[in-house]
C-alpha positions as CSV (number, residue, x, y, z in Angstrom):
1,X,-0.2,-15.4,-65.9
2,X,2.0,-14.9,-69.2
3,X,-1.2,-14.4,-71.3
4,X,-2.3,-12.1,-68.7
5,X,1.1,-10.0,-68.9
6,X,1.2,-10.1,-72.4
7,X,-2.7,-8.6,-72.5
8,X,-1.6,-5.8,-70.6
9,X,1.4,-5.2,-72.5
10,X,-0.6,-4.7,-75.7
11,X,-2.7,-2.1,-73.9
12,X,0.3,0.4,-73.9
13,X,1.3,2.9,-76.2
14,X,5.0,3.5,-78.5
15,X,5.9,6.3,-80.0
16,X,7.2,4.7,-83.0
17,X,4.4,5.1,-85.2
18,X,3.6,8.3,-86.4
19,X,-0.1,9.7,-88.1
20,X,-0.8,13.2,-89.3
21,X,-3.6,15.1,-89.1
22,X,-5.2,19.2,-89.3
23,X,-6.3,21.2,-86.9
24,X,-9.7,22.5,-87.0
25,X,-8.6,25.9,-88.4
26,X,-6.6,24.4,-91.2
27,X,-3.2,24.4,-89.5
28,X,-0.9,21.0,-90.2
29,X,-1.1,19.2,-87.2
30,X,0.4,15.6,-86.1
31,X,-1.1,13.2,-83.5
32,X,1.3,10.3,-82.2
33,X,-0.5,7.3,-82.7
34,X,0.9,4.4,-81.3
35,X,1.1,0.8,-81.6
36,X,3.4,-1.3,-79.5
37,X,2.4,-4.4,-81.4
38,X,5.2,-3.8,-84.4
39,X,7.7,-1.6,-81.5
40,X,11.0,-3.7,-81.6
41,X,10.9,-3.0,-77.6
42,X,7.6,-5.1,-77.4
43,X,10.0,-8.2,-79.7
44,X,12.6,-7.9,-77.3
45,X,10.4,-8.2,-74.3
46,X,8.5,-11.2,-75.7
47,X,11.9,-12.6,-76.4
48,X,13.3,-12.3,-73.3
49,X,9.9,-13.3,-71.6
50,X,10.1,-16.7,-73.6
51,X,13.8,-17.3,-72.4
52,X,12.6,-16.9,-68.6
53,X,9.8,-19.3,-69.1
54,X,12.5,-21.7,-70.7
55,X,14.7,-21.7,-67.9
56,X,12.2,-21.7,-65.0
57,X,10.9,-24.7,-66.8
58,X,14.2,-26.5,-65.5
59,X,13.7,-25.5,-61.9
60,X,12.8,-28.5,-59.0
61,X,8.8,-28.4,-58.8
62,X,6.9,-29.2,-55.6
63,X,4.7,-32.3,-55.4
64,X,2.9,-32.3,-51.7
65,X,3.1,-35.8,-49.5
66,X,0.3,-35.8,-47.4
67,X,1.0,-37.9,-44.3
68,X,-1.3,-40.5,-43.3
69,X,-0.5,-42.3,-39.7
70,X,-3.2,-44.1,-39.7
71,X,-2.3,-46.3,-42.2
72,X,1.3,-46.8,-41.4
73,X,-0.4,-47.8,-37.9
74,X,-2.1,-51.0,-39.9
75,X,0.9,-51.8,-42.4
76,X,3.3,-51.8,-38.9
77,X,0.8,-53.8,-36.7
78,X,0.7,-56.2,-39.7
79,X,4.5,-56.4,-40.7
80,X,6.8,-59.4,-41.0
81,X,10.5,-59.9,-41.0
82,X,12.2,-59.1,-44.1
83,X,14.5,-62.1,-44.1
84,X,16.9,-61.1,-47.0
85,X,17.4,-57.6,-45.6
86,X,17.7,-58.8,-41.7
87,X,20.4,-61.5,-43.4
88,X,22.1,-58.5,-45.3
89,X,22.5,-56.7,-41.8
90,X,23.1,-59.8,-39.9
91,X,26.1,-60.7,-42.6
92,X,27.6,-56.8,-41.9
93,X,27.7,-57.9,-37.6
94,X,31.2,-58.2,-37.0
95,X,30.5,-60.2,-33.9
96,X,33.1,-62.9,-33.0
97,X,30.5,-65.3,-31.7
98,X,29.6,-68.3,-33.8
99,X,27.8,-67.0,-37.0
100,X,24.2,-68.9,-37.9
101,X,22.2,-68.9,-40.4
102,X,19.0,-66.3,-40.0
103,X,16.1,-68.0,-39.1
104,X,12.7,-66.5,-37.1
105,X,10.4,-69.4,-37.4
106,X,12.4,-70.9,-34.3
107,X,12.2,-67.5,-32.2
108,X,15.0,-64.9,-32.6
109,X,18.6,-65.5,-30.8
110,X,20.6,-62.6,-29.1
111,X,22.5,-62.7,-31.8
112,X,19.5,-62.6,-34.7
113,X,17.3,-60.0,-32.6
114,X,20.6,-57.6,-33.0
115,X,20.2,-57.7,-36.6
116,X,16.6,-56.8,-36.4
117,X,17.2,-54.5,-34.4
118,X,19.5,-52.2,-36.2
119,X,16.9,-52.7,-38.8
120,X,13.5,-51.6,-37.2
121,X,14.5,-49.9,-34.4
122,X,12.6,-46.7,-34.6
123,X,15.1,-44.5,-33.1
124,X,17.6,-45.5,-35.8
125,X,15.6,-45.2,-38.3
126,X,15.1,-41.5,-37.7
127,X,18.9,-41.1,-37.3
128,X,19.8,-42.9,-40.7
129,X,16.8,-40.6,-42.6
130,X,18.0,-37.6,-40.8
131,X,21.1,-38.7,-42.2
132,X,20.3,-37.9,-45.3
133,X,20.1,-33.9,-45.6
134,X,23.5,-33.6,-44.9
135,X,24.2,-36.4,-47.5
136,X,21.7,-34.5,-49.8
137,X,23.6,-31.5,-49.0
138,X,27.6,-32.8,-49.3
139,X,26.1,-34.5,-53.2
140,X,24.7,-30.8,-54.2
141,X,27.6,-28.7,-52.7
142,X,30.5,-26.9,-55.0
143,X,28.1,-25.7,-57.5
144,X,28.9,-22.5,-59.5
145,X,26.6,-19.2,-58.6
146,X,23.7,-19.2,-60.9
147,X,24.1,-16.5,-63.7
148,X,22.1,-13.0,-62.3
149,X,20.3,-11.3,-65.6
150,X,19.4,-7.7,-64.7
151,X,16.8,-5.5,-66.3
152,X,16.0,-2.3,-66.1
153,X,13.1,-0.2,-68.1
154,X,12.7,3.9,-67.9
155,X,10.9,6.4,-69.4
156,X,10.8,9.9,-70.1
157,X,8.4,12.3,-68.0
158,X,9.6,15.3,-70.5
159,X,10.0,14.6,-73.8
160,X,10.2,18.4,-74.8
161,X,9.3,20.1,-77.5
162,X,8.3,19.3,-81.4
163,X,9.6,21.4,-84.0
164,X,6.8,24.1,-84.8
165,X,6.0,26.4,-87.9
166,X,5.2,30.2,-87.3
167,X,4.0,32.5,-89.9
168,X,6.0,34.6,-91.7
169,X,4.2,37.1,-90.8
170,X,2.7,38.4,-87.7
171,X,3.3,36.6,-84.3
172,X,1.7,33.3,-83.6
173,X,2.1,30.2,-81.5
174,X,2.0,27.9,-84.4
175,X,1.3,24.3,-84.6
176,X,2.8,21.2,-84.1
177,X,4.4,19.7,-87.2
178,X,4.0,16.0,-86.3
179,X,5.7,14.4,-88.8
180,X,6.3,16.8,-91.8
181,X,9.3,17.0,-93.1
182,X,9.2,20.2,-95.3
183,X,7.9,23.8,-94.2
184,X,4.4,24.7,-95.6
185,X,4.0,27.7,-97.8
186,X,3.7,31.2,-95.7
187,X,4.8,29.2,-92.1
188,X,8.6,29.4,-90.6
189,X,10.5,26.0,-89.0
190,X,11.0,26.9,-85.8
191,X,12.9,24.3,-83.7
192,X,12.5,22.3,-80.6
193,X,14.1,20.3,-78.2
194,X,12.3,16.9,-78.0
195,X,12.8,12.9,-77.6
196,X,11.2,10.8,-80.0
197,X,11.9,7.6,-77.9
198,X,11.1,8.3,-74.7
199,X,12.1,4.8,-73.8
200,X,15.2,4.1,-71.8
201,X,15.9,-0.3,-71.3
202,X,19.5,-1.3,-70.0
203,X,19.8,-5.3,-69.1
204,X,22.9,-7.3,-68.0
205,X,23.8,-10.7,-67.3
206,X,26.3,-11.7,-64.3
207,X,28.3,-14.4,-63.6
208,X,30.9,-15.0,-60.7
209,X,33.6,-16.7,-61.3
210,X,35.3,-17.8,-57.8
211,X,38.6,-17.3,-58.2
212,X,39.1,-18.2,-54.4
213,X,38.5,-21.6,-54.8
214,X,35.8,-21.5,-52.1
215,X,33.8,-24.3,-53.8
216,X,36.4,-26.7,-53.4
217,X,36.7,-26.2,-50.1
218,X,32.4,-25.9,-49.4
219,X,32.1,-29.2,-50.7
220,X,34.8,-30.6,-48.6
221,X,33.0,-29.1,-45.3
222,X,29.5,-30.7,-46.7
223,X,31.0,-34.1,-46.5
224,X,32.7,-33.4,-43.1
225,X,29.4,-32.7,-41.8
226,X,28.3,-35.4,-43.0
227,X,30.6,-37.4,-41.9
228,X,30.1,-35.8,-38.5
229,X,26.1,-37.3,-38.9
230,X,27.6,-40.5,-39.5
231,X,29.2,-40.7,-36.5
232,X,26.2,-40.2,-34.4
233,X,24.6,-42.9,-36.1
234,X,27.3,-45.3,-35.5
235,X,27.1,-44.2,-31.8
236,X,23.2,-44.9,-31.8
237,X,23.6,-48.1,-33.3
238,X,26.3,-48.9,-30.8
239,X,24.7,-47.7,-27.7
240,X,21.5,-49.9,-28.9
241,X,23.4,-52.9,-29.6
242,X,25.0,-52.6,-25.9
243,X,21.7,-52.0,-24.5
244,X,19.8,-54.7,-26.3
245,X,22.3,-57.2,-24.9
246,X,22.0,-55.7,-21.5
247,X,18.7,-55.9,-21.6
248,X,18.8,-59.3,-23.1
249,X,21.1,-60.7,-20.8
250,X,18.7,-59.3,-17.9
251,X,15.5,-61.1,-18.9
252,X,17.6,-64.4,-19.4
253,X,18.4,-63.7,-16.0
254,X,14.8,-63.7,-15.0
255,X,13.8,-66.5,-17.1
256,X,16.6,-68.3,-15.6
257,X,15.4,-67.1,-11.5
258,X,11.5,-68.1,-12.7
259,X,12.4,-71.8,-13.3
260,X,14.7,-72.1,-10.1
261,X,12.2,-71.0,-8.3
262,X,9.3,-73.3,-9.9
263,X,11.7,-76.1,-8.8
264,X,12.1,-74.9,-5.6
265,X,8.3,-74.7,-5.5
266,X,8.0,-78.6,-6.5
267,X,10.5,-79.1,-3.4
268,X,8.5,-77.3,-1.3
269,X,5.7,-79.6,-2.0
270,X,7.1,-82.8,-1.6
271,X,8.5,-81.8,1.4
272,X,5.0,-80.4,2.3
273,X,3.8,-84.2,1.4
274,X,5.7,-85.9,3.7
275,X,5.1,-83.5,6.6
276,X,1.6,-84.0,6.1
277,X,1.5,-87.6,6.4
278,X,3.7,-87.4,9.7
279,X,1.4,-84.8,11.0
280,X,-1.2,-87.1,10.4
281,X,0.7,-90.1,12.2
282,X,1.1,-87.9,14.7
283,X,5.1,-87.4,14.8
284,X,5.1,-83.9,13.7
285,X,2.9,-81.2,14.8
286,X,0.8,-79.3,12.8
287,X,2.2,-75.4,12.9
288,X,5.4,-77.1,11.7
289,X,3.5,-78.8,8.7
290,X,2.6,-74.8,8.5
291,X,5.3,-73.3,8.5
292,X,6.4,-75.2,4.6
293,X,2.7,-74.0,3.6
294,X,3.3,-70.2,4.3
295,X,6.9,-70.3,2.4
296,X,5.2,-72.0,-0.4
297,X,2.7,-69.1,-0.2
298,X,5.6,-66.7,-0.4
299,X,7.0,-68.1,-3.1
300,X,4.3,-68.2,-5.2
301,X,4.0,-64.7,-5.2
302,X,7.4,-64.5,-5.8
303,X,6.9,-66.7,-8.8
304,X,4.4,-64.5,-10.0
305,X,6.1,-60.9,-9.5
306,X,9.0,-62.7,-11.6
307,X,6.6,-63.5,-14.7
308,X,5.3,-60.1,-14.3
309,X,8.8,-58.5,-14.6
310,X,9.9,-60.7,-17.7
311,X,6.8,-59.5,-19.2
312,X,8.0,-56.0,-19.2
313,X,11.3,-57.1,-20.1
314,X,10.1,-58.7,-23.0
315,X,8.0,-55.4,-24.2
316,X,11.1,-53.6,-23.9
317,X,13.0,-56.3,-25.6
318,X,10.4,-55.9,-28.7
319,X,10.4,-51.9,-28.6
320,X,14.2,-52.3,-28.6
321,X,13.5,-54.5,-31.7
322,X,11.2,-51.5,-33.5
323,X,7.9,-54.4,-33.8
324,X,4.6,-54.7,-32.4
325,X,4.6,-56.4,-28.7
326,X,1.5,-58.6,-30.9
327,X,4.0,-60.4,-33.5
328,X,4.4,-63.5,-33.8
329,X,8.1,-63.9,-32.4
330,X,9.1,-66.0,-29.9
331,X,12.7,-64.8,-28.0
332,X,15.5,-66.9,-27.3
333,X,16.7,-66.4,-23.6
334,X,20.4,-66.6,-23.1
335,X,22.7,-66.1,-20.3
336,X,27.0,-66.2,-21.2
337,X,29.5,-64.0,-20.4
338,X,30.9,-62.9,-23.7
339,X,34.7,-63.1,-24.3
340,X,37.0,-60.6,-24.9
341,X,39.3,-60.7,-27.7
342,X,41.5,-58.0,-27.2
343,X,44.7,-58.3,-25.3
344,X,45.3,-56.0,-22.0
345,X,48.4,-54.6,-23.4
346,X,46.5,-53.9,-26.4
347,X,43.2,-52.4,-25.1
348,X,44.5,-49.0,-24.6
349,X,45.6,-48.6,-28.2
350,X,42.0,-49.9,-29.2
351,X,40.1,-47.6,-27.0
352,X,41.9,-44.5,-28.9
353,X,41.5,-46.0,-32.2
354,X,38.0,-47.8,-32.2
355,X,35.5,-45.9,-29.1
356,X,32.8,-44.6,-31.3
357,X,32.6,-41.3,-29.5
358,X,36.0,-40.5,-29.9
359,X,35.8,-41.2,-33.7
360,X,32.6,-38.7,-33.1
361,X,34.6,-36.0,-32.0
362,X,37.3,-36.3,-34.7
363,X,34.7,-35.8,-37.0
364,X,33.3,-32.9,-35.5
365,X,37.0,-31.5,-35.0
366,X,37.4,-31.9,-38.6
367,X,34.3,-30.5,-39.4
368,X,35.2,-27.5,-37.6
369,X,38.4,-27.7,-39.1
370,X,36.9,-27.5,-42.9
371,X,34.7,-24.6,-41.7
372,X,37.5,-22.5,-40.8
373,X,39.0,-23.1,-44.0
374,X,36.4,-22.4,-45.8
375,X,35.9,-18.8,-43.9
376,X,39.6,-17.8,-44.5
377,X,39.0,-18.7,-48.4
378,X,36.0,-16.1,-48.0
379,X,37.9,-13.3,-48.1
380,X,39.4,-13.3,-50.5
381,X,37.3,-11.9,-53.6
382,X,35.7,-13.7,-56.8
383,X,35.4,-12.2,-60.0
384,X,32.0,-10.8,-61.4
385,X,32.1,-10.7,-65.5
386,X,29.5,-10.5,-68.2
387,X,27.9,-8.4,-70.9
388,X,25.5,-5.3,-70.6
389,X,22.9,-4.0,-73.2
390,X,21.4,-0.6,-73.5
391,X,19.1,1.3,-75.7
392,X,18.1,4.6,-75.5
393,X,16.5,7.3,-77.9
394,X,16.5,4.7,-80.9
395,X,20.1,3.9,-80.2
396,X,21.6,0.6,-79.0
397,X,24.6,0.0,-77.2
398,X,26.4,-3.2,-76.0
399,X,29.5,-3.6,-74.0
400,X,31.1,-5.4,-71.1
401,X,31.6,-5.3,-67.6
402,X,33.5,-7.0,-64.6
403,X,33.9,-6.1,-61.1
404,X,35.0,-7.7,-58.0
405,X,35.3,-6.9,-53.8
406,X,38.1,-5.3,-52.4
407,X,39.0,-7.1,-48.9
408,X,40.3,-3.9,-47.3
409,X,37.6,-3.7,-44.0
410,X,35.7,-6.5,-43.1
411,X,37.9,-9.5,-44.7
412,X,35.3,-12.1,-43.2
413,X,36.7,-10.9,-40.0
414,X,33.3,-12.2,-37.5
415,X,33.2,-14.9,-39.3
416,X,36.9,-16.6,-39.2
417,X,37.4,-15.6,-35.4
418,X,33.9,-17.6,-34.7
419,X,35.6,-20.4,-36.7
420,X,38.5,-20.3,-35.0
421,X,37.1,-20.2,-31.5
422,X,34.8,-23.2,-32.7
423,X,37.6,-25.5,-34.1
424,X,39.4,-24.9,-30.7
425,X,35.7,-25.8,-28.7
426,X,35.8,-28.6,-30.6
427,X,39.7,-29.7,-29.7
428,X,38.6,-29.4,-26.0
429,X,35.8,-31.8,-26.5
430,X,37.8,-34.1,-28.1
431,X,40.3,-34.0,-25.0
432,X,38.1,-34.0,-22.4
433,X,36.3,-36.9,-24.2
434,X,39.2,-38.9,-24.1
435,X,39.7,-38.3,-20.2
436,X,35.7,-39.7,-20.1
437,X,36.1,-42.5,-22.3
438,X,39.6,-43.5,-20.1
439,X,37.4,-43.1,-16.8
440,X,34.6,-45.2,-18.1
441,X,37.5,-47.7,-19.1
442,X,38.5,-48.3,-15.8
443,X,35.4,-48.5,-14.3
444,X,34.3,-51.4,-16.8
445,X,38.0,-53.1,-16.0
446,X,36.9,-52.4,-12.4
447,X,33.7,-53.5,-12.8
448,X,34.4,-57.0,-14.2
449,X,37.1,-58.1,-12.0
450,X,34.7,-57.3,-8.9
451,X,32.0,-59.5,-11.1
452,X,34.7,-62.2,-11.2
453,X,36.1,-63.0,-8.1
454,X,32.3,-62.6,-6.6
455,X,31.2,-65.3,-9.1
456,X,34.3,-67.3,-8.0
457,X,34.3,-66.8,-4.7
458,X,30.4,-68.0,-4.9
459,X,30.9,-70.8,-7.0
460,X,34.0,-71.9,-5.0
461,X,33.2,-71.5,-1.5
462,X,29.4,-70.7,-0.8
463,X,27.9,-73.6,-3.3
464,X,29.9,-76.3,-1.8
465,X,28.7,-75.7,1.6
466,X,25.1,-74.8,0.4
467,X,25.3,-78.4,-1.3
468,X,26.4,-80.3,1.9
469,X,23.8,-78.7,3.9
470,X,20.9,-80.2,1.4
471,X,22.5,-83.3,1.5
472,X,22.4,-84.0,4.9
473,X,19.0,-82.9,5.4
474,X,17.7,-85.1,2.8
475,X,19.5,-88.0,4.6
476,X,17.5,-87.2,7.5
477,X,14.6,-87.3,5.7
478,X,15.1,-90.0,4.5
479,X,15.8,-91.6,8.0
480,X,12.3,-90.0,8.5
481,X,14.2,-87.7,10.8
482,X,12.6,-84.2,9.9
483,X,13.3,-80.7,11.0
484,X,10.8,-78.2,9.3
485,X,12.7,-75.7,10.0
486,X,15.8,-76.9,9.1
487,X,14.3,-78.5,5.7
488,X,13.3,-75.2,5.1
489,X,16.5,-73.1,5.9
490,X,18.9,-75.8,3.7
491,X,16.0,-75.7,0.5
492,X,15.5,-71.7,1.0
493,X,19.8,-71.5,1.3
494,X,19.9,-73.5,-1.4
495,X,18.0,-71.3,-3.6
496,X,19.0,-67.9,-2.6
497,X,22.7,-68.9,-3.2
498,X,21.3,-70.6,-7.4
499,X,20.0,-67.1,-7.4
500,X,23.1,-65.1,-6.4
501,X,25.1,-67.3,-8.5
502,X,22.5,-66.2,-11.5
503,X,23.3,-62.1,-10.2
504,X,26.9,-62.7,-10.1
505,X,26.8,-64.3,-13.9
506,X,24.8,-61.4,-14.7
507,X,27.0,-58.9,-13.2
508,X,30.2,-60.6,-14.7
509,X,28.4,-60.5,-18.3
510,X,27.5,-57.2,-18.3
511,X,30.1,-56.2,-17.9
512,X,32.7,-58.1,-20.1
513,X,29.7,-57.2,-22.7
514,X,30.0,-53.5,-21.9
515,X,34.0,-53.7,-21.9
516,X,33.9,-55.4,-25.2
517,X,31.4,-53.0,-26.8
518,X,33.6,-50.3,-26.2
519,X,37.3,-52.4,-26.9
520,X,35.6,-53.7,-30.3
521,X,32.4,-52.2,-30.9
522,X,30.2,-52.6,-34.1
523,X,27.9,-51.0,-36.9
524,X,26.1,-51.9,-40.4
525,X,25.5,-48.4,-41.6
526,X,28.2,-47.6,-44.6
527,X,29.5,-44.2,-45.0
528,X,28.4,-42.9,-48.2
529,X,31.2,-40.6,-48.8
530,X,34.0,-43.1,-49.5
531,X,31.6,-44.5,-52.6
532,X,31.4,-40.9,-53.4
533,X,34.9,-39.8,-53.4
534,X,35.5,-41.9,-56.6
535,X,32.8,-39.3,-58.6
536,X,34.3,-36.5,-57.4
C-alpha cells in the first residue's frame, strides 16, 4: 500500500522547477516543467509517511483463534483430575470440618468433590473468564489521550498571472516570460499578479493534558467494577458450594433409604420362609402366605424407583462437578448435619459483615459511587497544547497553540444526574437486600429448629414404640405364633419410621448447612486488585 501511495505521488507535478522555451513565432516563452521528485514538499511527506509507519508499527495486531469444539469434546471426555491444582483449591476451603489429604483413587468425599467442583464447574468457569475484561480493563485504565497529529494539504485553483513583455511599440498581448529575469530588447515588462507555489500544507500535533484529574478517578471506577465482577463470582461459587452439598446430602439420603429397604426386603423373605413352611403344614392359609409376597412385590419396585433416582442424583452430582458422567470416579455418600460455629448473639453481626450478596451490593454501590465521581470530574476542562506548522507560497511558519472547553452550558449535566440517580438505585438495592437476606435468615433459624424437634420428637418417642412392636412380634414368631398381618404392619412400621428418621436428618442438615453457608460462607477465587494496588 506505501509503494502504491508513493507511485502515485511521483505521478504529480511541482512547480518548483522551471524550463524555458520560444514560441513558434520567436517570442521568449517559459513552460513550467515539474518534477516533484527534488520538491522539499515530496521530503516532508515521505518523512512524515515514514514516522506513521513507525508508530503504527507499535499498535496491538490481530491474530484469529479459530474455535474448534470438537476437539475440546475428546480432550474433556478424556480428562483427569489435576491433583496439585484440586489440592491448591482444596487448601483455600475455609471449611471447619476435619481437613484430609486429597485423594480420588478412593472416590471423592463431600468435602474433596467441593474442591473439584469450584475447579471444573462449567458455570464458574465462564464467570472467572468473564472476569477478566473488567480486570483487563481496571490494568489498562488512567492512560493519557494519545497525541492527535493533524494535516492539512491545499492548493491553488488561480495562480494568476506571469509577468509579460509587450512591445514597445504597437499593441500586443505579449508572451509569457517564464523564467527570465531581464527584459528582451524592443519588448516592455509588464507585471502580473501570480503564485509560484500554489501549495498551501498546515499540520499540527495535539496533546491533552487533563488537568481535571479524571484519570485518577477512571481507573479507580475500572477496579470498582471489577470488584463488582468479583462479587458475582464469589456468589456463584457460593451458591454452588451450598447446592452441591444439598444435593449431596440428598443422594446420601437415597443411598441411605436403598439399603434400608434391601434389608427390609431380606426380612420380608424370611418371614415369607417361614410362612411357607406353615402353609405347607397346614397352620396358615395360603392368601396369608400372599399377602408377604405382594409387599415384597411392592417393595421391589420401590427398590428399583430408588436406584433409578440416585442415578440421576449422581448425574447431577457430576455436572455439578464440571466432568463427564463416564469418568472413572466413584462418590462418597454422606449423611451429618453440619455444625454451626457461630454464636446466636453473634449471627446477626455476621450476616451484615460476611452474606456474599450484601458484600455484592457494596460493591455495586461503590461502583456507582466512583462513577459519579468520575462524571462531576468531567466537567471540568483539560488543557489541549502543542505545536502547528505551516507553509505557504515558499514560506514556512511554525508556532504554538493551546485551547481548552469552557463549562458554561452543558457541564456534563445528563450525565452526572444519571449518576446520581444510579448511585441512589444502587443504595435502595443494597437496603432492600438486607431486609431479604434478614427474611431468609429467619426462615433458615425457622427452618432448623422445626428439623430439630421433628428429628427429636422421632428419635425419642416414635422409634421406641416402633422397636417394641418388632420385638414382640418376633417373640411370637418365635413361639410359632404368627400373624401375617401383623408381621407385616410391625416390619412395614418399622421401616417407614428408619425412613422418616432418614427425612428428618435430611431436613435438619439442610438446613444447619444452608444456615451456615450464609453465617460463614466460603470462596477460592482471589481478588486481583489488592496484588494490584501495590503497582499502582
Amino acid at each position: 500500500m506505501g509503494k502504491y501511495i508513493v507511485q502515485r505521488l511521483s505521478c504529480l507535478k511541482s512547480p518548483l522547477k522551471k524550463g524555458t522555451g520560444t514560441s513558434p513565432n520567436g517570442v521568449f516563452t517559459s513552460a513550467s516543467g515539474l518534477t516533484l521528485g527534488a520538491s522539499p514538499l515530496f521530503q516532508r511527506g515521505v518523512k512524515a509517511f515514514a514516522a506513521c509507519v513507525f508508530l503504527l508499527a507499535g499498535c496491538a495486531q490481530y491474530e484469529r483463534r479459530p474455535l474448534t469444539l470438537d476437539r475440546y469434546a475428546e480432550d474433556w471426555m478424556a480428562q483427569e483430575i489435576d491433583v496439585e491444582s484440586v489440592q491448591q483449591f482444596s487448601a483455600r476451603l475455609a471449611d471447619t470440618e476435619q481437613a484430609e489429604a486429597f485423594d480420588a483413587k478412593d472416590g471423592l468425599s463431600l468435602a474433596e468433590a467441593e474442591a473439584v467442583a469450584l475447579m471444573l464447574n462449567p458455570q464458574l468457569r465462564v464467570a472467572r473468564a468473564q472476569a477478566e475484561v473488567p480486570l483487563a480493563g481496571a490494568r489498562e485504565a488512567g492512560w493519557w489521550p494519545d497525541p492527535e497529529f493533524q494535516a492539512q494539504v491545499l492548493r491553488y485553483l488561480d495562480r494568476g498571472q506571469k509577468t509579460r513583455f509587450r512591445f514597445k511599440g504597437a499593441s500586443f498581448d505579449g508572451a509569457n516570460a517564464g523564467g527570465l529575469e531581464t527584459t528582451p530588447a524592443g519588448f516592455r515588462r509588464v507585471e502580473g499578479d501570480y503564485i509560484e507555489d500554489p501549495w498551501i500544507v498546515g499540520a499540527s500535533l495535539s496533546l491533552t493534558i487533563p488537568l481535571s484529574g479524571r484519570l485518577a478517578v477512571e481507573k479507580d471506577l475500572a477496579w470498582s467494577q471489577y470488584g463488582a465482577t468479583w462479587r458475582q463470582i464469589l456468589i456463584a461459587e457460593w451458591e454452588l458450594l451450598t447446592r452441591l452439598r444439598a444435593a449431596w446430602l440428598e443422594w446420601s439420603l437415597t443411598n441411605r433409604q436403598i439399603v434400608l429397604t434391601r434389608d427390609y426386603l431380606e426380612r420380608l423373605r424370611e418371614a415369607m420362609e417361614i410362612a411357607d413352611r406353615l402353609a405347607a403344614a397346614g397352620e396358615l392359609k395360603p392368601t396369608d402366605a400372599r399377602i408377604l409376597l405382594i409387599e415384597l412385590s411392592r417393595q421391589r419396585m420401590a427398590l428399583q424407583a430408588l436406584e433409578a433416582e440416585a442415578e440421576q442424583q449422581r448425574l447431577e452430582l457430576f455436572a455439578m462437578l464440571g466432568m463427564a458422567s463416564e469418568a472413572p470416579i466413584t462418590l462418597q455418600p454422606d449423611l451429618f448435619v453440619p455444625e454451626i460455629g457461630v454464636a446466636n448473639d453473634e449471627r446477626r453481626a455476621a450476616l451484615l459483615r460476611s452474606h456474599p450478596r450484601l458484600r455484592a451490593v457494596q460493591a455495586d454501590y461503590e461502583a456507582a459511587e466512583q462513577r459519579l465521581r468520575l462524571e462531576i470530574r468531567r466537567q471540568y476542562p483539560d488543557l489541549t497544547i502543542g505545536p502547528g506548522y505551516s507553509f505557504e507560497e515558499g514560506f514556512s511558519r511554525l508556532g504554538f497553540g493551546f485551547g481548552f472547553p469552557i463549562p458554561l452550558w452543558n457541564r456534563n449535566r445528563q450525565a452526572i444526574a444519571e449518576a446520581t440517580a444510579e448511585r441512589e438505585a444502587a443504595r435502595t438495592r443494597a437496603e432492600t437486600q438486607v431486609e431479604l437476606v434478614f427474611a431468609e435468615w429467619a426462615q433458615a433459624e425457622a427452618r432448623l429448629r422445626a428439623a430439630e424437634e421433628r428429628r427429636a420428637l422421632l428419635l425419642k418417642e416414635v422409634a421406641p414404640l416402633v422397636d417394641r412392636q418388632v420385638e414382640e412380634t418376633r417373640k411370637l414368631l418365635g413361639l410359632g405364633e404368627i400373624d401375617v398381618l401383623l408381621l407385616r404392619e410391625a416390619l412395614s412400621t418399622s421401616l417407614k419410621t428408619k425412613m422418616d428418621i432418614l427425612e428428618a436428618t435430611l431436613a435438619e442438615a439442610l438446613a444447619a448447612d444452608a444456615l451456615r453457608q450464609v453465617l460463614q460462607p466460603r470462596w477460592v477465587t482471589p481478588s486481583q486488585a489488592e496484588p494490584e494496588k501495590g503497582k499502582r
